[in-house]
C-alpha positions as CSV (number, residue, x, y, z in Angstrom):
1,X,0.0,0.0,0.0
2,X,2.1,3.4,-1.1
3,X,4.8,1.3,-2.6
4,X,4.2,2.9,-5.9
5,X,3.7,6.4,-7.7
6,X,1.8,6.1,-10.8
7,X,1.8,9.5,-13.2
8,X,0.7,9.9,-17.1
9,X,1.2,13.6,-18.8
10,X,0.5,14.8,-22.5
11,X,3.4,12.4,-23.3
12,X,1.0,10.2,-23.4
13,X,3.1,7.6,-20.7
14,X,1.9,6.1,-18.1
15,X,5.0,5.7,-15.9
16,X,5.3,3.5,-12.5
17,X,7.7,4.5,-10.0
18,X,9.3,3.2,-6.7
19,X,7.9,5.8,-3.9
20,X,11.1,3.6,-1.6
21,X,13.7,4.6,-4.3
22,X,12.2,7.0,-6.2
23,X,13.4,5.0,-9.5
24,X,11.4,4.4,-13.0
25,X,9.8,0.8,-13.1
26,X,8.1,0.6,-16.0
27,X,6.1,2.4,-18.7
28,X,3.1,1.8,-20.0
29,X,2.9,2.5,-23.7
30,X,-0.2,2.7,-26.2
31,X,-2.5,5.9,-25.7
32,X,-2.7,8.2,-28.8
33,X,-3.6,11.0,-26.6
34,X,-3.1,13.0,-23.5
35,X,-3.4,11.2,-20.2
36,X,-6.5,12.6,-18.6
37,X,-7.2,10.5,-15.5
38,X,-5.9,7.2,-13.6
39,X,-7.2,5.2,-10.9
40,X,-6.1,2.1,-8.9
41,X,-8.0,-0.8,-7.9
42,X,-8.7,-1.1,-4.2
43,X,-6.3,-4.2,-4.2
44,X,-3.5,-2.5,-5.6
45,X,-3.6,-5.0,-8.5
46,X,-4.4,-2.9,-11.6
47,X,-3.9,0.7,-12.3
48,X,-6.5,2.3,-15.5
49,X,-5.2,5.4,-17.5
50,X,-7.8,7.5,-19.2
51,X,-7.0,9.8,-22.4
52,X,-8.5,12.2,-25.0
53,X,-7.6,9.8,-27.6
54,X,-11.2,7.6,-26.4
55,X,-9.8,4.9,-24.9
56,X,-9.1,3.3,-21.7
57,X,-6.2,1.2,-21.2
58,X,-5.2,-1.4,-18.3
59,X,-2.2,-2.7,-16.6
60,X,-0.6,-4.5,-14.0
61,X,1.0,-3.4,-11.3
62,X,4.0,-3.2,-11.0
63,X,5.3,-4.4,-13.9
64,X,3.1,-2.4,-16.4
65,X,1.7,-5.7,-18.1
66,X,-1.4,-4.8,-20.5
67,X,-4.5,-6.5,-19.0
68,X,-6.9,-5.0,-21.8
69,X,-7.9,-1.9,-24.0
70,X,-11.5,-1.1,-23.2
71,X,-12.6,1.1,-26.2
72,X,-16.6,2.2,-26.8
73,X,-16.3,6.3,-25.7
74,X,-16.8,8.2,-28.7
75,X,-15.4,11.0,-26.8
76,X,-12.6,12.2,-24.8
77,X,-12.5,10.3,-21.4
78,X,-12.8,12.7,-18.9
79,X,-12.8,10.6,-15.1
80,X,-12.2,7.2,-14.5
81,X,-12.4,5.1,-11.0
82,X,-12.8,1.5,-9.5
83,X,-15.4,0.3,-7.5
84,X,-14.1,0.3,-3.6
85,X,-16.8,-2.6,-3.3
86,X,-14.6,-5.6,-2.2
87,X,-17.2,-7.9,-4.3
88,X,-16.1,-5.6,-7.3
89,X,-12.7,-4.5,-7.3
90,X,-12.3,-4.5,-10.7
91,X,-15.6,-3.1,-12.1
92,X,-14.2,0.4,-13.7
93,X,-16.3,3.4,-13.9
94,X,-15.5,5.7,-16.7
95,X,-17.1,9.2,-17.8
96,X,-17.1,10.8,-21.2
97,X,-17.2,14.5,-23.4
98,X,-19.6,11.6,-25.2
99,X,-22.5,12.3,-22.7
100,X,-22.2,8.9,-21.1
101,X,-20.8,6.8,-18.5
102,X,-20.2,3.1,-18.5
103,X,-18.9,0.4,-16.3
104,X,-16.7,-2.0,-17.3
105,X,-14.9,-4.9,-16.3
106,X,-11.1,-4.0,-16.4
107,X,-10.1,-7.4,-16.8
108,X,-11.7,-8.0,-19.9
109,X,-11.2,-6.0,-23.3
110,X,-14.3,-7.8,-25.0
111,X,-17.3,-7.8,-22.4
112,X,-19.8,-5.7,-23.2
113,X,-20.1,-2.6,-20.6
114,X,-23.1,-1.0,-18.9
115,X,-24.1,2.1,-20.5
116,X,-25.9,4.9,-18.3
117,X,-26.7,7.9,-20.5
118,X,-29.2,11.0,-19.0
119,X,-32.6,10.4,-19.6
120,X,-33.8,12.2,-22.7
121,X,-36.0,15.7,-22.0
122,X,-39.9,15.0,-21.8
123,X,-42.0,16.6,-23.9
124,X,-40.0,18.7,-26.5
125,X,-41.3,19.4,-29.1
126,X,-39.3,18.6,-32.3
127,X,-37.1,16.3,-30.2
128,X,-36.9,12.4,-30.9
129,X,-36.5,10.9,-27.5
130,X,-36.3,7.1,-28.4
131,X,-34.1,5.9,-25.7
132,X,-32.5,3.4,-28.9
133,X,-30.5,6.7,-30.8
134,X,-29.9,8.2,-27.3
135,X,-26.4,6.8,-27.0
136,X,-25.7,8.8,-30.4
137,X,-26.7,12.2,-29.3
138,X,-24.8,14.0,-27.1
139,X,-26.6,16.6,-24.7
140,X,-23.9,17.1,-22.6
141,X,-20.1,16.3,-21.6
142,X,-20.1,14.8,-18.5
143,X,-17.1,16.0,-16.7
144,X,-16.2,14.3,-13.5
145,X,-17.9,10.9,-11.6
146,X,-17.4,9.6,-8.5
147,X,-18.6,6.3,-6.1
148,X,-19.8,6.6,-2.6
149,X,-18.4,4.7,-0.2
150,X,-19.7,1.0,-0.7
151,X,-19.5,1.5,-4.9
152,X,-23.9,0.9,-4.7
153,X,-24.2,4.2,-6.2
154,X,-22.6,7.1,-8.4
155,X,-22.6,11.1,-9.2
156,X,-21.5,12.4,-12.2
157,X,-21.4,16.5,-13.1
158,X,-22.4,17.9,-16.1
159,X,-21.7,20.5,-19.2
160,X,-25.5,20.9,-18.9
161,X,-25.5,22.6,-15.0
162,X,-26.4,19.5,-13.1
163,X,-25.1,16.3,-11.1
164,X,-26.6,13.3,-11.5
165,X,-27.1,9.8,-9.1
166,X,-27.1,6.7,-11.3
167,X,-27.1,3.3,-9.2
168,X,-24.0,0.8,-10.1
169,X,-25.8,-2.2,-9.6
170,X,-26.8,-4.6,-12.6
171,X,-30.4,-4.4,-13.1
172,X,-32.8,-6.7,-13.6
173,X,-33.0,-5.7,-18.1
174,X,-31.9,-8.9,-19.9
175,X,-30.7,-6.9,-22.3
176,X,-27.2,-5.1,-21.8
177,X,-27.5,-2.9,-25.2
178,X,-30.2,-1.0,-23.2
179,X,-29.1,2.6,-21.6
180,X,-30.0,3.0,-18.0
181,X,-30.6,5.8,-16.8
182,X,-30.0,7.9,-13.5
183,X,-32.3,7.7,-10.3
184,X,-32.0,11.1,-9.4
185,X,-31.0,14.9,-10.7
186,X,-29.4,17.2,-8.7
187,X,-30.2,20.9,-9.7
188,X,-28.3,24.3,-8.6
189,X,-25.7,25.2,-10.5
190,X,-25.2,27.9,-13.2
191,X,-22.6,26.8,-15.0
192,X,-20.8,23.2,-15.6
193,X,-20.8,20.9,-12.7
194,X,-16.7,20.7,-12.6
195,X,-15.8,17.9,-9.7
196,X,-18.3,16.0,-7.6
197,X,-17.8,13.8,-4.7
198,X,-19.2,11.5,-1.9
199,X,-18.5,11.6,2.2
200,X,-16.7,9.3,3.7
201,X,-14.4,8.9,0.4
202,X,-11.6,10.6,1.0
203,X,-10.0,7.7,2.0
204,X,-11.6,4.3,1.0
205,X,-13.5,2.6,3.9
206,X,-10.5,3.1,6.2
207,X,-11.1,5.7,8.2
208,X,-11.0,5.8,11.6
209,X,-11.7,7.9,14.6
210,X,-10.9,5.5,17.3
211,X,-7.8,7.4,18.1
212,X,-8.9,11.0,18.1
213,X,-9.5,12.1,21.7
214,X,-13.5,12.4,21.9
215,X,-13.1,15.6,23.6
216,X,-11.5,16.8,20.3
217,X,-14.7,16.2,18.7
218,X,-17.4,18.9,18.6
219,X,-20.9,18.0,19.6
220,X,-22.7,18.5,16.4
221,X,-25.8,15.6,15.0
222,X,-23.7,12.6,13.1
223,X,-24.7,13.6,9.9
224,X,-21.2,14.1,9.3
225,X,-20.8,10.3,9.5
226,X,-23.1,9.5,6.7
227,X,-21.7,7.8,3.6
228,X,-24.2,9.0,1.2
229,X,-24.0,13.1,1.4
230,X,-22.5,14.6,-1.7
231,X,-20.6,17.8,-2.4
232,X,-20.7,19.2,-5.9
233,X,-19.3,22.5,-7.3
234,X,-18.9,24.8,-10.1
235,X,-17.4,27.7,-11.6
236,X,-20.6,29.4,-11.0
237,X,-18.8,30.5,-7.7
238,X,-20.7,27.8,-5.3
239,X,-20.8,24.5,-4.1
240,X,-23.9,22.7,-2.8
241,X,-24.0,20.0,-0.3
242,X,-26.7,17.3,-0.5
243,X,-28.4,15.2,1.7
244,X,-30.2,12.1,1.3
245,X,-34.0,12.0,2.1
246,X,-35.5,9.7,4.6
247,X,-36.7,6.8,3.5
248,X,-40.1,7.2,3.9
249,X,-40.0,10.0,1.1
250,X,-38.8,8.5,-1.5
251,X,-40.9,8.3,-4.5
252,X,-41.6,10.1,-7.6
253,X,-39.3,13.5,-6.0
254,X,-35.8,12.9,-5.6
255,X,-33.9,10.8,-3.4
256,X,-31.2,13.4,-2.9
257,X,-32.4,16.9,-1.8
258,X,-30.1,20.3,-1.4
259,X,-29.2,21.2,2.3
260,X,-26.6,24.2,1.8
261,X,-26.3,26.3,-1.3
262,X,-22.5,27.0,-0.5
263,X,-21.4,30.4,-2.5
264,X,-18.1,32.0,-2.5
265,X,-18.5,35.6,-1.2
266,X,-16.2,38.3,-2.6
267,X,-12.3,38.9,-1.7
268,X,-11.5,41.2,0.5
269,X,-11.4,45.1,-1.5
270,X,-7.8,46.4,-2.0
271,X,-7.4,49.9,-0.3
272,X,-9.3,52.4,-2.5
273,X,-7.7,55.9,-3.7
274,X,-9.3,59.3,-2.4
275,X,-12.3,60.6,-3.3
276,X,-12.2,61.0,-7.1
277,X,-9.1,58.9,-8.3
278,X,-9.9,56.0,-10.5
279,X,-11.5,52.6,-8.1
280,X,-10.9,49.2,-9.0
281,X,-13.9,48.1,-10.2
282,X,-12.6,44.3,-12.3
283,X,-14.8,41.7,-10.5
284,X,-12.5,38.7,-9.6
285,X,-13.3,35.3,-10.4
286,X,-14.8,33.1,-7.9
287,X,-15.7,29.8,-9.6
288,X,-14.7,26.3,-7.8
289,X,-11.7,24.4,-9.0
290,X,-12.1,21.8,-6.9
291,X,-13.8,20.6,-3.8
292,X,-13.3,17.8,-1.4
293,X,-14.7,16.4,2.4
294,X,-12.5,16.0,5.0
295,X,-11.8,13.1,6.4
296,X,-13.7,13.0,9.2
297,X,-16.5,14.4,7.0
298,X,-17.4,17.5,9.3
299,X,-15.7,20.4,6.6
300,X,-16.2,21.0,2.8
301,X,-12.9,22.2,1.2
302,X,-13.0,24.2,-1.7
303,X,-9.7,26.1,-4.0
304,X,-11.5,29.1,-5.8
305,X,-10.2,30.6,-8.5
306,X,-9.0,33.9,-6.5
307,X,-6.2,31.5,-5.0
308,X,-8.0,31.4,-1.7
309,X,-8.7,28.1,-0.3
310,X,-12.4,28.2,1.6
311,X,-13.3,25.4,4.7
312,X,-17.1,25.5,5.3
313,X,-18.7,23.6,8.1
314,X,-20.4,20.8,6.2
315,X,-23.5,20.6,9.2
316,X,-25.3,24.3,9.2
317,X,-23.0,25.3,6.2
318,X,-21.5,28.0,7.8
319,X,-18.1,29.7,6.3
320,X,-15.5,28.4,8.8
321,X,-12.3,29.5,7.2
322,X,-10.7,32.0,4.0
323,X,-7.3,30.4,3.5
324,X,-4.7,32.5,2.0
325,X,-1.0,31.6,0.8
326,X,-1.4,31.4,-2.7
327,X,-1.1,34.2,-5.6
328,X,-2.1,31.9,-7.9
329,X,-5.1,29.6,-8.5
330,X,-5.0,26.1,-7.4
331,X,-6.3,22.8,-8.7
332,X,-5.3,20.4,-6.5
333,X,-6.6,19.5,-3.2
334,X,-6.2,16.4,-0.8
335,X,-6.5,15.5,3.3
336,X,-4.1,13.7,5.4
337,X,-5.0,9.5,5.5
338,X,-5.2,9.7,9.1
339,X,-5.2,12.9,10.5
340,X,-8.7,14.5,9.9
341,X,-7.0,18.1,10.9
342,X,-4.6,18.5,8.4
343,X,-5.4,18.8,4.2
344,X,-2.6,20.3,1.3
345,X,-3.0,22.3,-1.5
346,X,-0.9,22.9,-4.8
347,X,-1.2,25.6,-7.3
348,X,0.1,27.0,-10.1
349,X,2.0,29.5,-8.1
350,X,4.8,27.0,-7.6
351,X,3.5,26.2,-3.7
352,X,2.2,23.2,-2.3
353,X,0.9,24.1,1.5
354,X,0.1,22.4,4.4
355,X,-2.8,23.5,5.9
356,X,-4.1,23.2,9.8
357,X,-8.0,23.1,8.8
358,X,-9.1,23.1,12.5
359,X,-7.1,26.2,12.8
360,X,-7.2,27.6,9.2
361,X,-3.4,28.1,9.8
362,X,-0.9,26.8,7.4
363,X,1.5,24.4,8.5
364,X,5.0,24.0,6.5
365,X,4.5,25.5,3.3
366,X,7.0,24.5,0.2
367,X,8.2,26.5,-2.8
368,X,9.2,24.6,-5.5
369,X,10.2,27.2,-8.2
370,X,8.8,28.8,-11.4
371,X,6.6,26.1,-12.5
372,X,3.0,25.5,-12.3
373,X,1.8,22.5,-10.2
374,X,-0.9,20.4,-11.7
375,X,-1.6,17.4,-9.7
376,X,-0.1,16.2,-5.9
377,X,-1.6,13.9,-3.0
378,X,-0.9,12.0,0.3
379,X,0.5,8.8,0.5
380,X,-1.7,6.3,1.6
381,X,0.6,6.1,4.8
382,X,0.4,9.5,5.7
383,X,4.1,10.1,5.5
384,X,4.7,11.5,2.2
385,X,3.4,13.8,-0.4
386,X,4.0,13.6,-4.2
387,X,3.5,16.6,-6.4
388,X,4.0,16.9,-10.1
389,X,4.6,20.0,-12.4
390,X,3.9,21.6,-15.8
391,X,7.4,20.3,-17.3
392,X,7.3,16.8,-15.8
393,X,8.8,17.2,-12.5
394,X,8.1,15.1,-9.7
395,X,8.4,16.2,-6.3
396,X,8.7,14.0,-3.1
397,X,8.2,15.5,0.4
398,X,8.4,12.4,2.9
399,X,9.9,12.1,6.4
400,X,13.1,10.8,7.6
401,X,16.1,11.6,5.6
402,X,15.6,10.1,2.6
403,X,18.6,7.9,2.0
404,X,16.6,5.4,0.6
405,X,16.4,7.9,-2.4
406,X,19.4,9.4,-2.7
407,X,20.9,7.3,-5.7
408,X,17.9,8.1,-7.8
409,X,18.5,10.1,-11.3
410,X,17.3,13.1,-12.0
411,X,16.0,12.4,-15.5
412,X,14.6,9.4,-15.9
413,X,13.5,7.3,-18.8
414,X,13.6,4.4,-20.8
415,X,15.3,3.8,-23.9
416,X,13.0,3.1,-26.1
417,X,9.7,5.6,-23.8
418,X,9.2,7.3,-27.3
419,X,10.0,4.3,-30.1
420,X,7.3,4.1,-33.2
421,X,4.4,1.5,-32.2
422,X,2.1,-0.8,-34.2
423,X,-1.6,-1.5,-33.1
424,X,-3.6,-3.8,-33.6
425,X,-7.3,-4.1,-34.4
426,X,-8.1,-4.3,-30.9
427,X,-5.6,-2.0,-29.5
428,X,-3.2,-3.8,-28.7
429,X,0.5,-2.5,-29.2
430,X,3.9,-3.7,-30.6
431,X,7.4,-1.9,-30.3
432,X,7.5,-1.5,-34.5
433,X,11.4,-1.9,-34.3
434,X,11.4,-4.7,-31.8
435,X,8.3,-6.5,-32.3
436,X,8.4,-6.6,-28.9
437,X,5.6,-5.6,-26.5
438,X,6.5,-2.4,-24.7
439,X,6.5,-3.9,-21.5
440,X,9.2,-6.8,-22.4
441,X,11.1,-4.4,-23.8
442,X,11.3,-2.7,-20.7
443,X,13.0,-5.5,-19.3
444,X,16.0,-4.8,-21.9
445,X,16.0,-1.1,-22.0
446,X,18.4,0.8,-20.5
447,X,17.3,3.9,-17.8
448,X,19.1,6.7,-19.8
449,X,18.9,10.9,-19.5
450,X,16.9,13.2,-21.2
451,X,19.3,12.9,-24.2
452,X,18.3,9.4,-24.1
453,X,21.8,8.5,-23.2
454,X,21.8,5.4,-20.8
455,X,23.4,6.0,-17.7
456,X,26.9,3.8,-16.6
């Protein structure tokens, strides 16, 4: 668990490090386009890599063995993720600029997945709502998608200004070419629906609060402790959380009702010149990059597109904290494993902090340079954080001293990363000079510089 960092970039790689060593151990060659999302299987077995080229590609960890190409989108893929349902580790859920989502089984290129598509607009006049050329007309993109806790259900966020609830479960249709369609939709938003997710996600299944002093606790209801709230957001400048209604009021209204309409009040105004200079009147933009629970599910953590980072108290909704430390916008987001206090953000200011969220104090805060930072997160152990920039950079912040790492290379790559390929029918993918598969010819390649120079 942790052993591995697994990154992809518009190099269209997926590349599989050592997090012990920090050293290259394979890469994954065959996508035609950029690397848009990845995802790991709750057993650690098999790591999926999303791209704009359609396609959905699967490998073993870690030796970067192909397990299948699972091709069907007919648009970019925008979010992937595996089930965290032990009796379904390796169903894969996948979203698409296509207008649908589908669920596979990562194991196998040629089963047939379940397609969910939003259900067509009632009574429109002039527009042909047969559910059979549904699949082939695209309303929407749908942007983001996310499980809840037990992998029962889903949410996905839209082009079109909503989320939607689909249930992950096989129904009872004999037959599979049929769309299904969601159980509930979640309306608020103004603009798209950019990132959406669950409580009691942030880490799968494993949190626990046995070792947080109960005094430490605030005495608010346990509706922080549900698995089925959901956080969505937008770059509308709001995030909304919702609840699940009782049981007793489910029926034709939906099972999912709005609790807090979250919205992102104005920065602070810069000191204003004397009674007839010129006043800054540009408005600043507050839409919602990203948003995330906290572990222990009690806060709602957003990164707003003013660089501030906002903590609101997910039971009465109330704004608990404005975190400021960036100057520029940041798209990356993630809490400690453990530690339900503590939560990092990374922006394209060159920063990744560490921020006290029970305090809204930062913590250590480190300054890697020029370049923007794209993506980052916690070790599942809690002792490390990886962080990855605009030029392919990898940064490593862990404890201890870090002589495990100290022999590893500062460029990194395989001899052969950016040889000519040959594909099949199916996807599948040669080395054209070898005829090898890219994986056995990892075996033989050489680690080499960026001059593709193999070291001594």
């Amino acid at each position: 668990m942790g052993r591995y960092v697994i990154t992809g970039s518009d190099d269209r790689l997926v590349k599989i490090w050592s997090m012990e060593t920090a050293f290259y151990l394979s890469s994954c060659c065959g996508h035609e386009g950029d690397i848009t999302d990845l995802a790991v299987s709750l057993n650690n077995a098999l790591v999926a890599s999303a791209s704009n080229d359609c396609i959905i590609r699967v490998w073993r960890l870690p030796d970067g063995i192909p397990i299948s190409v699972l091709r069907g989108h007919t648009g970019a893929v925008t979010a992937i993720a595996f089930s965290p349902r032990p009796a379904a580790v390796y169903q894969l859920l996948s979203s698409s600029n296509d207008g649908t989502c589908r669920i596979w089984d990562a194991r196998n290129s040629q089963s047939k997945p379940r397609i969910y598509i939003p259900k067509p607009p009632e009574n429109v006049a002039g527009k042909n709502n047969d559910p059979a050329t549904s699949t082939s007309q695209v309303g929407c993109q749908i942007l983001c998608c996310a499980f809840n806790a037990t992998g029962i259900v889903f949410v996905t966020g839209s082009s079109d200004t909503y989320a939607r609830v689909w249930s992950a479960l096989k129904s009872n249709q004999e037959d599979s070419d049929q769309p299904n369609y969601e159980m509930d939709l979640l309306s608020g938003h103004e603009n798209d629906v950019n990132y959406v997710q669950f409580s009691g996600c942030s880490v799968p299944s494993r949190s626990s609060f046995s070792d947080i002093a109960n005094e430490d606790l605030p005495k608010f209801k346990n509706s922080w402790f549900t698995l089925d709230n959901i956080v969505t957001c937008s770059r509308d400048g709001s995030a909304i959380i919702w609840i699940p209604r009782s049981r007793r009021s489910h029926g034709e209204v939906g099972r999912w009702t709005r609790a807090y309409h979250l919205k992102v009040p104005p920065p602070p105004m810069p000191p204003q010149p004397p009674r007839g200079g010129p006043r800054q009147r540009n408005p600043t933009p507050r839409g919602v990059n990203k948003i995330v629970w906290s572990l222990d599910n009690r806060f709602v953590l957003a990164a707003i597109m003013d660089c501030r980072i906002f903590v609101w108290n997910a039971v009465d909704g109330s704004l608990v904290h404005s975190l400021t430390g960036h100057r520029e916008s940041t798209y990356v987001l993630d809490v400690h494993p453990f530690n339900p206090r503590i939560a990092m953000s990374t922006g394209y200011d060159g920063k990744t902090i560490l921020w006290d969220i029970w305090e809204g104090t930062p913590v250590c805060t480190y300054e890697m340079g020029r370049f923007k930072l794209v993506d980052g997160r916690f070790s599942l152990d809690g002792t490390s954080i990886v962080v990855t920039d605009e030029v392919g950079q990898i940064y490593i912040f862990a404890t201890g001293q870090g002589e495990s790492r100290k022999d590893a290379k500062y460029d990194q790559f395989f001899l052969g990363d950016y040889y000519p390929l040959i594909q099949d029918s199916q996807g599948n993918v040669l080395d054209q000079e070898t005829q090898l598969a890219p994986h056995r010819r990892n075996l033989q390649d050489l680690l080499c510089d960026s001059s593709m120079i193999p070291y001594p």
